[in-house]
C-alpha positions as CSV (number, residue, x, y, z in Angstrom):
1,X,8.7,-3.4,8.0
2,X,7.0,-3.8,4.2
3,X,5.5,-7.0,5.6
4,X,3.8,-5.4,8.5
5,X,2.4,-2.7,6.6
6,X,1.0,-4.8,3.8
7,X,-0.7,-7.0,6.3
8,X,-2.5,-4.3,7.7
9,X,-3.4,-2.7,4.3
10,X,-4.9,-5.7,3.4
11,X,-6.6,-6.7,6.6
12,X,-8.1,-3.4,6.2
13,X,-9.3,-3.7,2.6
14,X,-10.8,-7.4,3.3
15,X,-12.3,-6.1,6.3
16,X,-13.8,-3.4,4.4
17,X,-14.8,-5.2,1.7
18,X,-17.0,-7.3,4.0
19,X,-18.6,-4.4,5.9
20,X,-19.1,-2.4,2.8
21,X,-18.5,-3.8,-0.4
22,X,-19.8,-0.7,-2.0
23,X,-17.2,1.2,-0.7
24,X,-14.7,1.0,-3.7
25,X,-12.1,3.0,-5.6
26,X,-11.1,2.8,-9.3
27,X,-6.9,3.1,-9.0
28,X,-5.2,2.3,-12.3
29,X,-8.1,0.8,-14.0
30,X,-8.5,-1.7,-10.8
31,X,-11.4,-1.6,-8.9
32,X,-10.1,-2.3,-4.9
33,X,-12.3,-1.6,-1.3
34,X,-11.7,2.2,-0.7
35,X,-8.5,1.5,1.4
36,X,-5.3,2.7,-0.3
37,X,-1.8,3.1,0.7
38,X,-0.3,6.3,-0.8
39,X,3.2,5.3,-0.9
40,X,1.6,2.6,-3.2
41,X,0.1,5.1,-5.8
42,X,1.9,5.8,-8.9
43,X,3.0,9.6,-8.6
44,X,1.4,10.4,-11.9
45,X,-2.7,9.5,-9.6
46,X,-4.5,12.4,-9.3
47,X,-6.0,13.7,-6.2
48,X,-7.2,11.3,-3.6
49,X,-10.9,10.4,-4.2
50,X,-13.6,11.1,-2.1
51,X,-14.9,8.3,0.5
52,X,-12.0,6.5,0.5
53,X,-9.4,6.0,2.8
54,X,-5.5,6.9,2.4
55,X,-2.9,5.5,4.8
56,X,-0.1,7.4,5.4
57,X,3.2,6.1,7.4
58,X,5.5,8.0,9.5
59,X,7.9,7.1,11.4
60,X,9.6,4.4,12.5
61,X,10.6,3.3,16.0
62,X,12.2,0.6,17.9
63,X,9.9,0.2,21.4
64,X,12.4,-0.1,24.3
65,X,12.2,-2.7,27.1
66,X,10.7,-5.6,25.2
67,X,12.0,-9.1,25.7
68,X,13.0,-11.3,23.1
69,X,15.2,-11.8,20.2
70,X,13.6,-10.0,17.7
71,X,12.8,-6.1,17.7
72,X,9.1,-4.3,18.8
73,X,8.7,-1.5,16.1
74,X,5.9,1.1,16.2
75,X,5.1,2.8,12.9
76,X,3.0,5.6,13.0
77,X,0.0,5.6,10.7
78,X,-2.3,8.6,9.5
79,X,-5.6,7.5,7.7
80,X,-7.1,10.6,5.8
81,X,-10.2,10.8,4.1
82,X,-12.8,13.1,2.9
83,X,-16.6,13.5,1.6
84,X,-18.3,16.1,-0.9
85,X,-21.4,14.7,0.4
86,X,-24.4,12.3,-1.7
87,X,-26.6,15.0,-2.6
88,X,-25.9,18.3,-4.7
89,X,-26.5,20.3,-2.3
90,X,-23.6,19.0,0.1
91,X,-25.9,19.4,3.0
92,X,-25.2,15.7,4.6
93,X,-21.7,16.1,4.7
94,X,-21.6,15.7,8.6
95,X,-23.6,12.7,8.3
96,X,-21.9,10.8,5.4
97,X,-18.4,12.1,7.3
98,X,-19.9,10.2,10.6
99,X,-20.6,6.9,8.2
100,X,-16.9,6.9,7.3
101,X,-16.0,7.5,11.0
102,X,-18.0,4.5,11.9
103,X,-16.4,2.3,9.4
104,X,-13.2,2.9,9.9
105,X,-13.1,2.0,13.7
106,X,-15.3,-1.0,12.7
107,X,-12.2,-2.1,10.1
108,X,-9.9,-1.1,12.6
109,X,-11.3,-3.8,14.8
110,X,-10.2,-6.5,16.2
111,X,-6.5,-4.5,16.6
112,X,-4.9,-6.9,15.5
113,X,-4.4,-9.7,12.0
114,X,-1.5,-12.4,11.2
115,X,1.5,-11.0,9.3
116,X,2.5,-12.1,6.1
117,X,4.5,-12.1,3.1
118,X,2.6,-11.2,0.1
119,X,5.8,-11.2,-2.4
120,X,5.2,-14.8,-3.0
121,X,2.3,-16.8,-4.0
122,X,0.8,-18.1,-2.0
123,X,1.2,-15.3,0.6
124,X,3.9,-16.8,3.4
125,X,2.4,-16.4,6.9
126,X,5.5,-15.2,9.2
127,X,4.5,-16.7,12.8
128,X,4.0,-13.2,14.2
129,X,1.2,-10.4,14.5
130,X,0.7,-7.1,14.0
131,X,-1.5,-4.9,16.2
132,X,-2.6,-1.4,16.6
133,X,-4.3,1.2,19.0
134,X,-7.8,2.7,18.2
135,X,-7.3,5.6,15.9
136,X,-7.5,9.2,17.2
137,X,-9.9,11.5,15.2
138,X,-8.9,14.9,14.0
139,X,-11.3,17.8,14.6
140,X,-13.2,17.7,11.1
141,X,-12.6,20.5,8.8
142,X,-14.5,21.9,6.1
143,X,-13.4,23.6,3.3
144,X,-15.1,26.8,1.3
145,X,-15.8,28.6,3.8
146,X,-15.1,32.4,3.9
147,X,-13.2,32.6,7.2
148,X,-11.1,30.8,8.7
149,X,-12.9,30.5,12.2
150,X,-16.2,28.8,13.2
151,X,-17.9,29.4,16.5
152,X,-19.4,26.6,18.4
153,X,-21.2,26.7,21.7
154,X,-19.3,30.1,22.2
155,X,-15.9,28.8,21.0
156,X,-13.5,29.8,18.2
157,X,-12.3,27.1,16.6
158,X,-9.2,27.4,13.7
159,X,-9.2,25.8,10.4
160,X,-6.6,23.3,9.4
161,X,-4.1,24.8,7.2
162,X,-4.6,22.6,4.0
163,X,-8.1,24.1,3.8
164,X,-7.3,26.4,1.6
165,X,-6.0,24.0,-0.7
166,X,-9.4,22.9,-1.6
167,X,-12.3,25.0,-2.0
168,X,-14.8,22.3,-3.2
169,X,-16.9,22.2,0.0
170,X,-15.1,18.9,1.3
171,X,-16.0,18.0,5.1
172,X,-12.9,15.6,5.1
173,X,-10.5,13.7,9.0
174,X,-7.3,12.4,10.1
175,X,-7.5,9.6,12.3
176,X,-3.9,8.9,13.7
177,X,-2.9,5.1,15.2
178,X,0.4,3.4,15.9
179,X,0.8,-0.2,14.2
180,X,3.6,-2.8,16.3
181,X,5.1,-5.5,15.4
182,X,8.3,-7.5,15.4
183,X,10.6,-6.9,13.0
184,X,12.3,-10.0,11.0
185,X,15.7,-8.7,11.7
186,X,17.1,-11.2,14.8
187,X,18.5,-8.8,17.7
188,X,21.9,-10.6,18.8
């Protein structure tokens, strides 16, 4: 399973890398494209930074009626990420929130990249792929507001719960995918 998530971590940085290259985050004194695994973080790294984005996996499933020898796995896959905004006044938000959207379902495309083993050098490729869906975006939520309702077009709409964790003025998403991919263990 480690194989299948690292291929897509790092499909995701290269691919963001080449759309962006400005799009960076300083982790440990290492300067990477702003994709970062947080089961990869050393618990001691602060917050998650702003503009970047955080994968976080869930769980793990074997996909029933599949043929072959070895097993289809689905791992589910939140991508979080959040913006204060480029100006002091935090008024384009919305729009820098919209810029992140963009990028990620341009990284997120084509669905699919080789898997391979990145434990040796040079990186072994393993002969199979892994794939995704298109991400599914959250409702965006921004924090410091007094209430905990906002009404649009005539509608009350609830804050996420983790709002009032942060009272910086953060517009920040979820986007939620499911990555597959054939596991290494032979099914006898």
């Amino acid at each position: 399973m480690q194989f299948a998530k690292d291929s897509f971590l790092l499909a995701l940085q290269q691919r963001l890398g080449g759309l962006n290259p400005a799009r960076t985050v300083t982790i440990n004194g290492a300067t990477v494209a702003a994709v970062v695994a947080v089961e990869n973080l050393p618990p001691s790294c602060a917050e998650p930074q702003p503009n970047a984005f955080y994968i976080e996996w869930g769980t793990a499933t074997v996909v029933d009626g599949h043929a072959g020898n070895a097993a289809l796995m689905s791992l589910e896959c939140v991508i979080s990420y959040y913006t204060l905004g480029t100006v002091q006044s935090m008024v384009d938000r919305g729009r820098v929130l919209g810029q992140l959207d963009d990028e990620l379902l341009g990284i997120c495309q084509p669905t699919n990249t080789e898997k391979y083993d990145y434990t040796q050098s040079p990186s072994a490729d393993l002969g199979t792929s892994v794939f995704w869906n298109q991400p599914t975006f959250q409702e965006a939520t921004t924090s410091g507001v007094e209430d905990n309702t906002t009404a649009y077009q005539g509608r009350a709409v609830r804050r996420a719960m983790y709002e009032q964790a942060y009272q910086d003025g953060r517009a920040e998403r979820r986007a939620e995918l499911t990555v597959f991919f054939f596991s290494e263990v032979t099914l006898l």
